[in-house]
N, C-alpha and C positions, 0 to 999 in steps of 0.2 A: 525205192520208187514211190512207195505207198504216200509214205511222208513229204512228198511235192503237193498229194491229191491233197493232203491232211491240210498244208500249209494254203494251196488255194481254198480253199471251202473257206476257215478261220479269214481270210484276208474278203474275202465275196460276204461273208456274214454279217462283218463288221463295217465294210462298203453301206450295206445294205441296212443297215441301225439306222446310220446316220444319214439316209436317204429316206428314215421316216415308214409307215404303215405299207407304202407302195411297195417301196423295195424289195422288202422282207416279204409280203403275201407274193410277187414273184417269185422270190427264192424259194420260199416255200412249195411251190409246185413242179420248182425247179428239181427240187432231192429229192420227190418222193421216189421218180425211180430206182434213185439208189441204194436202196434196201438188201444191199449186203455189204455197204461200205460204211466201217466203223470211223469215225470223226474224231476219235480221239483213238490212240493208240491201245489194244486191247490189253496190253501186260503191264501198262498205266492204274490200269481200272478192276485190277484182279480179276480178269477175265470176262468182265460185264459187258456186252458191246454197246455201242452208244453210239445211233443211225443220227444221221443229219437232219432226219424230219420234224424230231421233238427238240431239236436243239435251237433250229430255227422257230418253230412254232414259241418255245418258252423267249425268245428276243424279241417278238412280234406281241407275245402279250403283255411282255415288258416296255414296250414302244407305246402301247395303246395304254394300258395303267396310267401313265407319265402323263399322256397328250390332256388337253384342254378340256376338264370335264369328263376327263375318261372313266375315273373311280365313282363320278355322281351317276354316270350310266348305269355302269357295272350294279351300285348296290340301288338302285331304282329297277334294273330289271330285275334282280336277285329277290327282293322284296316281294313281285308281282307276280304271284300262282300263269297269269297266263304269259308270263315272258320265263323267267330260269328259277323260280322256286322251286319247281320239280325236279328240275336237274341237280341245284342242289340239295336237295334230300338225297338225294341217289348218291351225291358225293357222300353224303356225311353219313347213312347206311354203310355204304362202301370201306369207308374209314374204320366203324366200330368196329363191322363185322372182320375185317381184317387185323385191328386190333389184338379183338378179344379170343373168336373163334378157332382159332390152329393153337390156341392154348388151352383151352375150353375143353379141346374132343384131342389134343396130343394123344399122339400114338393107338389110339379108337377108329379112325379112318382109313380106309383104303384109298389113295388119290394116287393118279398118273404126275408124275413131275413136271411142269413146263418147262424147264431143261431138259429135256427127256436124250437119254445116252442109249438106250437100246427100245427097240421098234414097241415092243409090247412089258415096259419095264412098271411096275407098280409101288406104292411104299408108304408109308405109315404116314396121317398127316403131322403136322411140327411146323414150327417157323424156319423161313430159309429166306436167302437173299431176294425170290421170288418174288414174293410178298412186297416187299420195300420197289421192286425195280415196276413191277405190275403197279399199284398203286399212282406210282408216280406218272408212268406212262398215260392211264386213265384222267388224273388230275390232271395232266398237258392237256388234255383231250377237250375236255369240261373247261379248263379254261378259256381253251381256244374259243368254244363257242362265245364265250363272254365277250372276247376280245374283237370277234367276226363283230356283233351288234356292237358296240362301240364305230369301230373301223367304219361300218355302215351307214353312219349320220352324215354322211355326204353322199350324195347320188350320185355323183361321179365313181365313188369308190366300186359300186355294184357294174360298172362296165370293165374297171381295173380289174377286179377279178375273172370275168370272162377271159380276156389279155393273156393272166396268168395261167388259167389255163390250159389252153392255146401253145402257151410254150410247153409246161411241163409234157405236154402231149410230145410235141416235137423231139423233145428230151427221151421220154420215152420208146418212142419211132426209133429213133438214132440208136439208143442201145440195143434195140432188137435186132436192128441192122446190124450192127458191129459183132453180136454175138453170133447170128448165121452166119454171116461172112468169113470173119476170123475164126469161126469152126472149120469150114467149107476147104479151107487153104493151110492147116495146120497151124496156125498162130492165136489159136483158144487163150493161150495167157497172157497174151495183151492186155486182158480185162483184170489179171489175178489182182494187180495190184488195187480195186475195186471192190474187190471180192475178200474181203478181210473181218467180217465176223467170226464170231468165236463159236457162234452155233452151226449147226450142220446145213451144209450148201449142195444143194442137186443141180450143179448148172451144168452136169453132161451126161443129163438122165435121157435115154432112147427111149421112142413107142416103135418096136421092130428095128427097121434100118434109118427111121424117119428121129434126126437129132430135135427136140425139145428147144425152144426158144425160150430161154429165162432173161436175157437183156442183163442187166445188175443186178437181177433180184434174187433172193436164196432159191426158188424152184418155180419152177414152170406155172403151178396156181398161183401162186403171189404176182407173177407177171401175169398173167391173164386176165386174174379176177381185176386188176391195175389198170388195163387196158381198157377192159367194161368202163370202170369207174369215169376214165376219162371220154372214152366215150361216149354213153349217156350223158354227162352232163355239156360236153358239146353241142350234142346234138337239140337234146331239148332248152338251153340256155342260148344256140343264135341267134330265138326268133325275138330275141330282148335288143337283139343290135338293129338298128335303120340297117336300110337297103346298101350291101358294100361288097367291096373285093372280098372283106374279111369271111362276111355272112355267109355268102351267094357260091365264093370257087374256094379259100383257103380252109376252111373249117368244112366243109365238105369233103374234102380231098384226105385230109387227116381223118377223116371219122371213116374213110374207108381203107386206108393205110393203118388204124390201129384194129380194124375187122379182120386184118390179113395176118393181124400179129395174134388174136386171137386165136383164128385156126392155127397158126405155126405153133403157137401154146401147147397145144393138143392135151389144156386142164379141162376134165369133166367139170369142173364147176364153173369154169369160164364158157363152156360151152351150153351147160344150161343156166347162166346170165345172158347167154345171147339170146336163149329162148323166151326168159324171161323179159328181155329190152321190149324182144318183137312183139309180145303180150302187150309190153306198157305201152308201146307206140300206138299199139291196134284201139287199144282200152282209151286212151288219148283221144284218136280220134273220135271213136263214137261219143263220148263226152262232149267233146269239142263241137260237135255237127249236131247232135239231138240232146241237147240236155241244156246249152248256153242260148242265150237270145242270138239274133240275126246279127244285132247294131252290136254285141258283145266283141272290143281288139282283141280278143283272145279267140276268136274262131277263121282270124285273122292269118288266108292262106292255107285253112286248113283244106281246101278241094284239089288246090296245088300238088299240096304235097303226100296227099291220096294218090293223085294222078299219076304221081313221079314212080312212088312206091310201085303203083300196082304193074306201071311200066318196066321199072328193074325187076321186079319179081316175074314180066310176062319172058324179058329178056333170056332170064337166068334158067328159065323154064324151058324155053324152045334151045337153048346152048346146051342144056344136058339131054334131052332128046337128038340133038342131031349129033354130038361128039361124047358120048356119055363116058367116053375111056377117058375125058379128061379129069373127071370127077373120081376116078377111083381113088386115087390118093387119100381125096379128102372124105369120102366113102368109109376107107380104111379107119381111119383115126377116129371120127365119131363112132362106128361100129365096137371100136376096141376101148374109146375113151368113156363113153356114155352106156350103150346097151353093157356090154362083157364088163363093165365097171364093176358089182356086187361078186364076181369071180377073183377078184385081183386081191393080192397079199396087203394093198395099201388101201381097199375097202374095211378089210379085215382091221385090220389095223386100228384106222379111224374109228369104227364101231365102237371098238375095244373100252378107246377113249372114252364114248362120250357114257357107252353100257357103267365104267366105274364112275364116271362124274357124277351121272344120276345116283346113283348106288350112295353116295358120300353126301346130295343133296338131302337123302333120304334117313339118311344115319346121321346127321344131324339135327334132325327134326323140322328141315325146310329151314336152314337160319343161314345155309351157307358152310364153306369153310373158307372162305376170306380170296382175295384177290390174289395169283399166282398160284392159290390154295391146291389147284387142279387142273389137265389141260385135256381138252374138250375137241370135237372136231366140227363143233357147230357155237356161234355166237348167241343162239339161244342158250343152248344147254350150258355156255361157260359161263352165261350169266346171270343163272338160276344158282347154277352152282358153286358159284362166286362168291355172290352177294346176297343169295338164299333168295325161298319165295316173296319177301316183302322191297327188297332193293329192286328185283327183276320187276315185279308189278308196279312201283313208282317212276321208273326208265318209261316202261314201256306206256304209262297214262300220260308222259311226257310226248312221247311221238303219235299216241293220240291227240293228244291236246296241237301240236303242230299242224294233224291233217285237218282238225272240226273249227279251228276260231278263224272266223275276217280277217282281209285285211281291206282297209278301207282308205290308203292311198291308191289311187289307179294307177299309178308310173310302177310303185313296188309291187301291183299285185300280180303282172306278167313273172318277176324272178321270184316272189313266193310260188307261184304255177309249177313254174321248171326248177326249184327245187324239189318241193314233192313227189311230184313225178319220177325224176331223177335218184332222189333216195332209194325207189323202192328196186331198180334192180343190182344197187349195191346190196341192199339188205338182203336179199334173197341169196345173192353170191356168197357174204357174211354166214348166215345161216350155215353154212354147206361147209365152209374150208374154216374160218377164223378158230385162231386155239384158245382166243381169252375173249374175258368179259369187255375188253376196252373196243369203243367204237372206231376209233381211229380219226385220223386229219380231216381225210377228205369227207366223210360224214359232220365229222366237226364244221365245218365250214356251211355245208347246206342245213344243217341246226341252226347256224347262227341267221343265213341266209330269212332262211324262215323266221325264226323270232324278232329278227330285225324289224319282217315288215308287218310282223304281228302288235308289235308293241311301238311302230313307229309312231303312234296320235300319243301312248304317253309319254316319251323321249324327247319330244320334237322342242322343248325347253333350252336339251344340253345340243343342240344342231352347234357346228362351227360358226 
């Protein structure tokens, strides 16, 4: 049955090539849910899986390469310290350190595997397929962003991607439905054929009697922290649409349909991503109300949508005071997900990770032990420990450099706004759960967002 899915994806892929940058940044939002379904057969690939997300991403930057001036973008932004010079360094850091390093310190290190086959399993560093499979996933990643600023020399393109992700949302939604549902009534394996990674799957992990919502994805944080992702960037990326059905009820409606899928989550780190959202929302407005001019379109509705907030929050306030037994549920699950979290065997655990990553940063001499080298339970620490202290520090004066430079078109500098913004309660989620150094798509895409309309006044040459 698996091989129908395998067969439409390869036929929607290839659809989608040939339909050009559009198609493909759809699809692409389209699979990210799918994150435990392998696109290619896993006893094809000696047991490597290989998810729909990077495969479409590597056609999408293969589509932009091709296009009109695509490659004069790519190496005019690469050139330019404030468009992707930094990132690449980061790449080519990346590269060496991965290279040389698990040769360099063989069998000298202590490192967690990212294959990891038992909970708290440890082992000598060396080169393994890791390495080769990690690298290339970061390299998708780094590209994509290249591919984003290309793709983005049409102003139209930056509403196309709201669009897309709008559905991948919807996509989303739907598999979380399907996996309550079809738990609910005995028919859980409906989805198996979906569920075809060769890594380890937690899709009917319990909190008590309360079943876990994973959607397609390997375990309950993965879907959560997914959820956020598309979330926040909803929400802060509407106010870039004029006045519509889309703005005003449909993306409204989803952004409280993937709040619901959140809590069903019941991941501690998806649960403080929410906390973090509410932070950025809050930090948002008062920026927005004291810190922008009056005449400034970006302060644009911002008393609105104070008013709205303060009104669902007065709602939600006076509904747990008058029925408070309806809240016990969700009571439960944050009490057990959030507080009792540092008691749990998969605190422990995670620790463990990231206590040896540092440890092997360290015994390195700050240089790394190479990409896949080590598996972390934080996106800082895996990418210290990665790509050692000088790779970590060139990433990160990169995402400095995204929040400190202008941008000086007016139309681009509402979706540079609500990229930033948006980044940070991915990053925060990142932080907490990510096993590796690699940033992933949907950051890719808001990097590129950003650079685009950083470096729009120099590009404006290669426009369509």
């Amino acid at each position: 049955m698996n091989y129908i899915f395998i067969v439409v994806f390869w036929i929607l892929l290839i659809k989608s090539f040939f339909d050009g940058g559009k198609g493909l940044i759809k699809l692409l939002f389209f699979v990210m849910p799918f994150g435990s379904f392998a696109v290619i057969p896993p006893e094809l690939t000696g047991g490597t899986t290989i998810l729909a997300g990077p495969i479409v991403a590597m056609f999408f930057v293969f589509s932009q390469l091709i296009s009109i001036n695509g490659l004069n973008v790519s190496v005019a932004a690469l050139s330019n310290i404030k468009a992707l010079l930094l990132l690449f360094l980061f790449w080519l850091v990346a590269l060496l350190v991965t290279l040389f390093l698990p040769g360099v310190f063989n069998k000298e290190v202590l490192i967690v595997p990212v294959n990891l086959k038992e909970a708290y399993s440890v082992e000598l560093l060396g080169y393994s397929v890791q390495n080769i499979t990690q690298f290339l996933y970061l390299t998708i990643s780094i590209l994509t962003v290249f591919s984003i600023v290309i793709y983005l020399r049409c102003y139209e393109n930056y509403l196309m991607l709201i669009k897309a992700v709008c559905s991948g949302s919807v996509v989303l939604i739907i598999t979380g439905f399907l996996d309550l549902v079809l738990n609910n009534i005995g028919l859980e394996y409906f989805l198996d054929p979906l569920r075809t990674a060769e890594y380890s799957l937690l899709a009917n992990s319990y909190v008590g009697d309360i079943k876990r919502v994973v959607g397609v994805m390997p375990e309950a944080s993965s879907f959560g922290s997914l959820c956020i992702s598309f979330m926040v960037v909803l929400y802060f990326f509407r106010r870039c649409l004029k006045q519509s059905f889309l703005r005003d009820l449909y993306i409204p409606i989803l952004i409280v349909l993937l709040l619901l899928f959140v809590v069903l989550s019941t991941s501690s780190a998806a649960y403080v991503g929410l906390f973090v959202f509410v932070a950025t929302c809050l930090a948002e407005w008062i920026f927005r109300y004291f810190f922008l001019n009056k005449q400034d379109f970006l302060r644009r509705s911002v008393k609105k949508e104070f008013n709205v907030a303060f009104f669902m929050v007065f709602c939600f306030v006076l509904l747990f005071l008058m029925v408070p037994d309806l809240f016990d549920v969700v009571l439960v699950l944050f009490n057990e997900m959030v507080f009792n979290k540092m008691q749990t065997s998969s605190f422990d655990e995670r620790s463990m990770w990231s206590m040896v990553s540092l440890q092997a940063l360290y015994d390195t001499y700050m240089l790394g032990v190479g990409l896949g080298g080590t598996r972390a339970s934080s996106s800082i620490v895996a990418l210290f420990s990665n790509v050692g202290l000088f790779g970590g520090v060139i990433y990160l004066l990169f995402i400095l450099k995204s929040y400190m430079l202008p941008v000086y078109d007016s139309y681009l500098r509402l979706f540079v706004w609500s990229a930033r913004w948006s980044a940070i309660p991915i990053l925060a989620v990142g932080a907490l759960v990510s096993t590796t150094a690699n940033f992933g798509l949907f950051l890719a895409v808001l990097w590129g967002i950003i650079t685009a309309g950083i470096s729009h006044t120099y590009l404006l040459k290669y426009r369509y």
